[in-house]
C-alpha positions, 0 to 999 in steps of 0.5 A: 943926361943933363945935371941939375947940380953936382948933389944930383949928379953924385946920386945918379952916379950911385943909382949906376950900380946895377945889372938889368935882367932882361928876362924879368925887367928888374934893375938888380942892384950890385952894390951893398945888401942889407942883412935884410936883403935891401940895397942900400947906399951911404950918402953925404953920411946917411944909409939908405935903402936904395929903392925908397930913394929911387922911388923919391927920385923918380915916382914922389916923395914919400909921407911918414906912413908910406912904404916902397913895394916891391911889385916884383917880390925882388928886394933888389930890383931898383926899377921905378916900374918894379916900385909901388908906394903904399900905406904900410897897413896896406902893404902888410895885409893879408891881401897883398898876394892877389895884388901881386898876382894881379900886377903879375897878369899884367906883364 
């Protein structure tokens, strides 16, 4: 893998934390957990959570009104496959449990 400069590079190096469950496809990150259950990461003196970041890396950029959801109900899957990016009204509806069902099906 080619790096396009070492900010990059530093970022790669901290998404290299993680287990893979082959059962499941899940990239379950090993390093910090949140109190809230989410992976998270310091860079350059920033917290993160590391699947938003993964998912602005890999999916797109985020709006202001958007959310990262976990489509494998893991919090510490960092798999781009696992992330979908929703309006936060949109993911915390009622509904969201036939939205996984229905990814689910799909695997």
């Amino acid at each position: 893998m080619s790096y396009e400069n070492d900010h990059t590079r530093d970022i790669f190096k901290k998404l290299q934390r993680y287990d893979v469950d082959d059962e499941t496809g899940c990239w379950n990150w090993n390093g910090h957990i949140s109190q809230r259950g989410y992976g998270t990461v310091r860079f350059n003196g920033k917290l993160y959570y590391i699947h938003r970041l993964v998912a602005e890396l890999f999916i797109r950029p985020l709006e202001k009104d958007e959310v990262v959801h976990h489509m494998c109900e893991n919090q510490v899957c960092i798999n781009p496959d696992h992330l979908d990016i929703l309006v936060h009204g949109d993911h915390s509806s009622k509904h969201m449990k036939e939205y996984w069902k229905k990814w689910r099906e799909t695997q």
